[in-house]
N, C-alpha and C positions, 0 to 999 in steps of 0.2 A: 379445776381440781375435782369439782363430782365428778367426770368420769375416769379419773384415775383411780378417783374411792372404792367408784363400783366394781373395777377391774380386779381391784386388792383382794373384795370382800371375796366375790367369784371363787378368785384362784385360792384364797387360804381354805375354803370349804373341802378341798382336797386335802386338808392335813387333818379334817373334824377326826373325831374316835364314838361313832356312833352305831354300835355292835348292837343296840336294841331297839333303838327308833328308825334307824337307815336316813335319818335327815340331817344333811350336813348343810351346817347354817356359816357362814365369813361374813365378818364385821372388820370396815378399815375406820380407822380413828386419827383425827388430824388434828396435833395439839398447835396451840398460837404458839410455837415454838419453829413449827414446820415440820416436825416431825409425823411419821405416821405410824400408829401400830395396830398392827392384826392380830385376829382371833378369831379359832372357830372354838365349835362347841363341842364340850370331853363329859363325853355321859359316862353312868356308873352304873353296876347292879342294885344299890340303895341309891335307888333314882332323887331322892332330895340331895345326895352329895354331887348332882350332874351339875355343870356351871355353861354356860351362854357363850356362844360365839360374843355377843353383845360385852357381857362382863368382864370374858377374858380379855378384851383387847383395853378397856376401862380399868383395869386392875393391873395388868401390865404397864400401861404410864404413869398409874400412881406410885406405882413400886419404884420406877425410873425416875419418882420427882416431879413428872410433869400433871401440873391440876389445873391447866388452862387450858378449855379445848375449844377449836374451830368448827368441826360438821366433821358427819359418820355417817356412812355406808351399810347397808346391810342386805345380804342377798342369800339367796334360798332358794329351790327347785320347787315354786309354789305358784298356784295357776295367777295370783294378784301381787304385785308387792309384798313380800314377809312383813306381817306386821312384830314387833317386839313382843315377848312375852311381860303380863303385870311387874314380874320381880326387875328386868332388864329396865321395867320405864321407873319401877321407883330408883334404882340405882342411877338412873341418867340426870333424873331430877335432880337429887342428890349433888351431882358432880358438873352437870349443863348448865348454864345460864339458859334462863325459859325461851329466850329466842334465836340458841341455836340449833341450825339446820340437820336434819337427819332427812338423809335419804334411803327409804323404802325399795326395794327391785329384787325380781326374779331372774330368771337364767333370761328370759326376752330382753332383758333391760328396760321392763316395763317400769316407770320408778315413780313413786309417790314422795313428794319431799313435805316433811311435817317440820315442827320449832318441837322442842322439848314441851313446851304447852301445851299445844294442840294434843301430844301423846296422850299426858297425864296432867290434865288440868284442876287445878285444886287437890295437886298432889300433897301429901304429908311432908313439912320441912323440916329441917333441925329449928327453927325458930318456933315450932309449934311445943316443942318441948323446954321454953322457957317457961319459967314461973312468974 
């Protein structure tokens, strides 16, 4: 299944909308359901409304119902594996169980595979905002 992931994230990087940074980033996402959904990344001129190849395809299966995910894909024209952006690892935290698999890779198919831990370890949880 990783390298189908990788495949996905690849090809959705042609649908990005990225008229100011030129970096077109695809994320494939595979819920325990079996399904998988992509995203690239939709930048904007008030660049804090731009959103993540990473997000979009995490926010499209929430939308769809599914909050149970298996491992994700993410690739990028970048000399190392794409690493996530901070916003992208608190939101995986968020929605990942800490030791699912995220696979890292570039256009080589160089791939770094990380657990949602490893991204953002001692990340901030909703249980941190109990009283």
């Amino acid at each position: 299944m990783k390298e189908k992931l990788i495949e996905e994230a690849i090809q959705i990087r042609s649908r990005a909308y990225v008229p100011y940074s030129h970096f077109p980033v695809g994320a494939a996402l595979l819920t325990k359901s079996g399904k998988v959904y992509i995203g690239c990344n939709i930048e904007n001129a008030a660049y804090p409304s731009t959103c993540c190849a990473e997000r979009v395809a995490i926010f499209k299966a929430i939308s769809d119902g599914e909050m149970e995910f298996a491992e994700m894909a993410v690739a990028a024209d970048t000399k190392r594996p794409v690493p996530p952006c901070g916003t992208c690892r608190q939101v995986m935290s968020e929605f990942f169980s800490p030791d699912m698999t995220i696979h890292l890779t570039n256009l080589n198919k160089d791939v770094h595979t990380l657990t949602t831990d490893q991204l953002l370890p001692f990340s901030f949880q909703k249980e941190d905002m109990d009283e």
